[in-house]
C-alpha positions as CSV (number, residue, x, y, z in Angstrom):
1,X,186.6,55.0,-94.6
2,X,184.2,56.6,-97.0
3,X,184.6,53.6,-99.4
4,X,184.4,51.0,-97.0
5,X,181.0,52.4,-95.5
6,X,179.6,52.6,-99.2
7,X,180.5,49.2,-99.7
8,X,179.2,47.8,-96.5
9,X,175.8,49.7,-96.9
10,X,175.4,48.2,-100.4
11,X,175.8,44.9,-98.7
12,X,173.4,45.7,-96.4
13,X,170.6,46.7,-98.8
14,X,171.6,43.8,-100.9
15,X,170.7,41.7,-98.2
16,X,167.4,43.6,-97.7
17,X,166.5,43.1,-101.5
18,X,165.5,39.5,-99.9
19,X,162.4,40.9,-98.9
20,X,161.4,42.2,-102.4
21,X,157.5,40.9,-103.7
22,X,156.3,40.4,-107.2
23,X,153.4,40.4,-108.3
24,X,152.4,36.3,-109.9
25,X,149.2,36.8,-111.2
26,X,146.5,37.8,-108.5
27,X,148.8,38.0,-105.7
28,X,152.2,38.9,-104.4
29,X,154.9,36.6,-103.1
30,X,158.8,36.7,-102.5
31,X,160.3,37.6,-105.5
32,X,163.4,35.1,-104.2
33,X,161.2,32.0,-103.9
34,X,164.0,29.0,-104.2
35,X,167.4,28.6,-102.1
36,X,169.3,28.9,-104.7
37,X,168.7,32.6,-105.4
38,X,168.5,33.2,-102.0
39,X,172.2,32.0,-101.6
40,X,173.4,33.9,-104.4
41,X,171.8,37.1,-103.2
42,X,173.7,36.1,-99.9
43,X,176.8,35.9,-101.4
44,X,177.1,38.9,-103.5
45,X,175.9,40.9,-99.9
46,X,178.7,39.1,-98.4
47,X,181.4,39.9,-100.9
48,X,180.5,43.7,-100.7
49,X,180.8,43.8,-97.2
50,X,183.4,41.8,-97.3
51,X,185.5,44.6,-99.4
52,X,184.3,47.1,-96.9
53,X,185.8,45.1,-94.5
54,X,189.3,44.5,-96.1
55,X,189.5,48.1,-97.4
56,X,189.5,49.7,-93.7
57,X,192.8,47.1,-92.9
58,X,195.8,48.7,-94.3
59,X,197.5,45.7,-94.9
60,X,194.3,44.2,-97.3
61,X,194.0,47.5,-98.8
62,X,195.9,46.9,-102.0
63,X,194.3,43.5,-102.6
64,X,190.4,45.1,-101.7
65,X,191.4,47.9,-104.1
66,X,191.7,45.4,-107.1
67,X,189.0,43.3,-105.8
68,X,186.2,46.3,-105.6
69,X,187.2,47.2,-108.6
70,X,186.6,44.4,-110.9
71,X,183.6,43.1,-108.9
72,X,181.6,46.2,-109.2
73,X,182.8,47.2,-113.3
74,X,181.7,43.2,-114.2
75,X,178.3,43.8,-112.1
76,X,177.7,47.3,-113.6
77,X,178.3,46.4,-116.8
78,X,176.7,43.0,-117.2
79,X,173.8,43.7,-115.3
80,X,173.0,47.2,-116.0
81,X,169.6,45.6,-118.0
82,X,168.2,44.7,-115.1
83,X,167.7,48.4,-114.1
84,X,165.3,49.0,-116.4
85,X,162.3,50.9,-115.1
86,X,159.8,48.4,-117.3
87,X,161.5,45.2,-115.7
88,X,162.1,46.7,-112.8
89,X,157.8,47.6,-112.2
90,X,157.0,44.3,-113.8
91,X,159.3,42.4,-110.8
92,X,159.9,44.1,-107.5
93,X,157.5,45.9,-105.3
94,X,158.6,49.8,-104.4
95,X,160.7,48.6,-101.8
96,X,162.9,46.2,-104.4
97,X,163.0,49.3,-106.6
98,X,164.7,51.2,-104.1
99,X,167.0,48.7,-102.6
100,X,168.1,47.6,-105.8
101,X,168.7,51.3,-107.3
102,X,170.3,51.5,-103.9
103,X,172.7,48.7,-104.4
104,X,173.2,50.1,-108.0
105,X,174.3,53.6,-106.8
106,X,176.4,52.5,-103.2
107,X,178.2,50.1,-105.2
108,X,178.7,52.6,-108.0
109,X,180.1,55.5,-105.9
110,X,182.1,53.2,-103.7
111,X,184.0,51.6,-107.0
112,X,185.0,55.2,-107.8
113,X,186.2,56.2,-104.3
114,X,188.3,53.2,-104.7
115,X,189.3,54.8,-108.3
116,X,190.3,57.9,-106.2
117,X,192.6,56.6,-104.3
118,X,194.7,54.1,-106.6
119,X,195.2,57.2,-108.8
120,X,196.2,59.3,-105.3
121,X,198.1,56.2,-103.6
122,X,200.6,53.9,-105.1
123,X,200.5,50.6,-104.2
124,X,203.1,48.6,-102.7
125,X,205.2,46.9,-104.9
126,X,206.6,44.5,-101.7
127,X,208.2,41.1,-103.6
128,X,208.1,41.7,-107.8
129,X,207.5,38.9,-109.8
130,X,209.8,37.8,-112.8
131,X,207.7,39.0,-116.0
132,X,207.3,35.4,-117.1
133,X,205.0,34.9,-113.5
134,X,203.3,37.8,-114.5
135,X,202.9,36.8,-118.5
136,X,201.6,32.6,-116.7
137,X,199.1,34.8,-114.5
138,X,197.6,37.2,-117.5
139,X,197.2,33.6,-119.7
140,X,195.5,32.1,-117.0
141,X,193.3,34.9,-116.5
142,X,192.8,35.9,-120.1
143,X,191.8,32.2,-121.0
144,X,189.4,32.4,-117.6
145,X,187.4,35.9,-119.0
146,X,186.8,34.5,-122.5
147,X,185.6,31.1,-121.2
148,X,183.6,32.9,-118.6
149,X,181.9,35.0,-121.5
150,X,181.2,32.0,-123.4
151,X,179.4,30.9,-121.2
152,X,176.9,33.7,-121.1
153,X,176.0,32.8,-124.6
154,X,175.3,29.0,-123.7
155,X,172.6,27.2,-121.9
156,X,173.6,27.6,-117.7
157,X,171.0,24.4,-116.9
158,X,167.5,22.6,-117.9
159,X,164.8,23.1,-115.6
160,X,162.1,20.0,-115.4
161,X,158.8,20.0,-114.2
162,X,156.5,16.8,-113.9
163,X,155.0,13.7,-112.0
164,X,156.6,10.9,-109.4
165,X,154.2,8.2,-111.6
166,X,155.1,10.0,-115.4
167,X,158.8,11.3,-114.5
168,X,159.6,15.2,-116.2
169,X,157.1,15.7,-118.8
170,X,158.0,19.4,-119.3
171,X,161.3,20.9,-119.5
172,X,163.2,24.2,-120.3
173,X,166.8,25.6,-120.8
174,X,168.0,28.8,-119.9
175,X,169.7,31.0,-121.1
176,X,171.5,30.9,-124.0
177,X,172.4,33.8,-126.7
178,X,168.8,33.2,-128.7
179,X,167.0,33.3,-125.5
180,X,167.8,36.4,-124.6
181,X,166.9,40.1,-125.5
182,X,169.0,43.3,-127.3
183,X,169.8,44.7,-123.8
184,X,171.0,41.0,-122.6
185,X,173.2,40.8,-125.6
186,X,174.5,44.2,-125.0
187,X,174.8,43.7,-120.7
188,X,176.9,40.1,-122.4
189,X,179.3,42.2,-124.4
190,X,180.2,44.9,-122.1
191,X,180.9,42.6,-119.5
192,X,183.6,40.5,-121.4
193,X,185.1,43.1,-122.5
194,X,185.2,44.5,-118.9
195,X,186.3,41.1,-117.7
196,X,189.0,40.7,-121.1
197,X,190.2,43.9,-119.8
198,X,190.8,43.6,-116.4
199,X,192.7,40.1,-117.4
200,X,194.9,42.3,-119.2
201,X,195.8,44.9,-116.6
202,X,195.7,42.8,-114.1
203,X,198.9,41.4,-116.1
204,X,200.5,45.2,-116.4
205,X,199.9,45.8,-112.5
206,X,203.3,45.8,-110.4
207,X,201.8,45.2,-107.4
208,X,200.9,42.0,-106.4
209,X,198.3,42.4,-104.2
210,X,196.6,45.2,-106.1
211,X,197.0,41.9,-109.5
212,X,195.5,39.2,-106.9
213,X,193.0,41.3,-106.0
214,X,191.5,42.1,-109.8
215,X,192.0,38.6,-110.7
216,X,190.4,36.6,-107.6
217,X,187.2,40.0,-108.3
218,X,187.0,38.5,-111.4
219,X,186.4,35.1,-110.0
220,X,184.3,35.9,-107.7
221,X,181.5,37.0,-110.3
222,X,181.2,33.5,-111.8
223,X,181.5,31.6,-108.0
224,X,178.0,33.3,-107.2
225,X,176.6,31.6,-110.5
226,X,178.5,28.0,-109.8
227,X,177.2,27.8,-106.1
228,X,173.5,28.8,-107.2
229,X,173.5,26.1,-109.9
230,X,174.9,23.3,-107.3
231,X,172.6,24.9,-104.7
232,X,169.8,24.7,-107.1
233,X,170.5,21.3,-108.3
234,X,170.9,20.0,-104.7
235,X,167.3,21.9,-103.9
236,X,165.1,22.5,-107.3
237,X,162.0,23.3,-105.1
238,X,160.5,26.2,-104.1
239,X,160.5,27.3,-100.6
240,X,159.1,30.8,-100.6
241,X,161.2,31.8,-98.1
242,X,160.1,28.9,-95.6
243,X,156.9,28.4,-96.9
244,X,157.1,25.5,-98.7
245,X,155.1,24.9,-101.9
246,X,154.5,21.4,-101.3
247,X,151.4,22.1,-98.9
248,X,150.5,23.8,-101.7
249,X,150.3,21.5,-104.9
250,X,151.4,18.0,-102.6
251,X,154.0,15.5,-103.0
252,X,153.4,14.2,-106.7
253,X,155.1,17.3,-108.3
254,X,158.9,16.9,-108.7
255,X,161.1,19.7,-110.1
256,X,164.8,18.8,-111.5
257,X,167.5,21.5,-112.2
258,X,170.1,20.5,-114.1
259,X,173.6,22.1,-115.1
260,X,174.0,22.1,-119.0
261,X,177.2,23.3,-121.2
262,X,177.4,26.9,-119.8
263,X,177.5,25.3,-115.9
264,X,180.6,23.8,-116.5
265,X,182.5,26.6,-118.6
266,X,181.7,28.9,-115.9
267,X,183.3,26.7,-113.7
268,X,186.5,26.2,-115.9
269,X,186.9,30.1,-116.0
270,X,186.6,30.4,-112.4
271,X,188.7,27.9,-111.5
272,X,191.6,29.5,-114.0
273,X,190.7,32.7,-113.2
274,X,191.2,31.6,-109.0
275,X,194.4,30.3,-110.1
276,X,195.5,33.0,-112.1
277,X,195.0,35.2,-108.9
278,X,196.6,32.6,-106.5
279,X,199.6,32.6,-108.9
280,X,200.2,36.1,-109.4
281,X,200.0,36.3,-105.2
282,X,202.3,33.5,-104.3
283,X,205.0,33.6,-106.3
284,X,207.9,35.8,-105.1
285,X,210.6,37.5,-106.9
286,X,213.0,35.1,-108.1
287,X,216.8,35.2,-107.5
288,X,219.8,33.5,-108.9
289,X,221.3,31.2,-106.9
290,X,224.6,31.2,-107.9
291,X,224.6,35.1,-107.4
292,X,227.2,35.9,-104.5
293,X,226.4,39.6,-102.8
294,X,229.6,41.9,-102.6
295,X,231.6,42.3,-99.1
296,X,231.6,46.0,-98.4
297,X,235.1,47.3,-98.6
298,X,236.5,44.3,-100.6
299,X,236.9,43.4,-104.5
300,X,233.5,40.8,-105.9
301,X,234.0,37.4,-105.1
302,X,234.9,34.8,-108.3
């Protein structure tokens, strides 16, 4: 109960981050100006609740185990940079400083809870897969966390900017290893080898649901990236959070977002990482069928 309420506040302030201002030269506006931040915000507040939700059931217990876990060790880990008191003053207003430290810490203390109570409560082992299914699933999944952190050193998509009469005059890519800073590069190796190591125990776990639930964590952190580049490429323009910035600069502007290398890696690793998680859950112990059981009381039939 004490997880699940941790995890279902930090959804809740997640969603509140929403609201956050920064400051763009004389005055403030949304920080989350376009819909495709805004649905990745949305999702990450939905998946935390959502593991609030599934650890109160005692049947999705195992599975929200595993999946709290690896969600919130990628997060920490990769993102930790963003917590920066510089960055975090030069982009959010006091009330995004507090909601996102907020997040930060009810995400934090949740995960361990969660820790707690793996190490107090064994975990089901209802159906035990054949150590071949488990050596497919850990392939799977360990060929999804290096792609997936390969792609945080490539370019994610190209951003355009220009004119319906001259077409994109101006355009940038973003983000790729050069582009970034010390701490990004840092944040970027932490996180794989987080995500390299949860592939790994995620292969060593006897419990399926507890596996599943690591695995489908760990795709979960590159589906929030996927959705906001299609989002973005399906809606480039700012809305400001439903004002939109064409009464501002008119209808000659046109903005293009599109995917580059790192967009479609990511999306390989999620897919194998999905699959490695579906695998590891579906498949059920395998028997021989030519195995005959013994009658009680009587010699083993030939």
């Amino acid at each position: 109960m004490v997880a699940a309420a941790l995890f279902i506040a930090a959804g809740l302030a997640e969603i509140a981050t929403l609201f956050a201002h920064t400051q763009l030269g004389p005055r403030t506006q949304p920080l989350y100006e376009s819909i495709g931040p805004i649905v990745g915000q949305g999702i990450k507040a939905a998946v935390l609740v959502g593991c609030g939700v599934l650890l109160r059931n005692r049947k999705t217990r195992d599975a929200a185990c595993g999946l709290a876990l690896s969600i919130v060790l990628i997060v920490d880990t990769n993102f930790f940079w963003k917590l920066r008191p510089s960055r975090l003053s030069r982009e959010y207003d006091a009330l995004g400083i507090w909601l996102s430290l907020a997040v930060f810490v009810l995400q934090t203390t949740g995960a361990l809870v969660v820790l707690i109570l793996v190490i107090r409560q064994p975990a089901h082992r209802r159906g035990r897969q054949r150590r071949a299914d488990r050596v497919a699933a850990v392939l799977l999944g360990f060929t999804g966390a290096v792609l997936w952190v390969a792609s945080n050193a490539l370019t994610s998509y190209r951003l355009g900017v220009g004119t319906v009469f001259n077409g994109v005059q101006h355009s940038e890519t973003c983000c790729s290893w050069a582009q970034n800073d010390g701490w990004n590069h840092v944040a970027v190796i932490l996180g794989g080898v987080a995500m390299i190591a949860l592939a790994l125990v995620a292969a060593t776990v006897r419990a399926k649901a507890r596996a599943a639930g690591l695995l489908f964590g760990m795709a979960l952190v590159p589906f929030g990236d996927v959705v906001v580049s299609v989002v973005s490429s399906l809606a480039p323009e700012p809305t400001f959070l439903g004002f939109h910035y064409r009464q501002l600069v008119g209808p000659s502007v046109i903005v293009t977002f599109t995917p580059t290398a790192g967009f479609w890696v990511e999306l390989l690793a999620m897919l194998l990482l999905g699959a490695a998680g579906a695998f590891r859950l579906l498949l059920g112990p395998r028997t021989d069928r030519y195995r005959v059981s013994e009658l009680t009381g009587s010699a083993p039939l030939g």
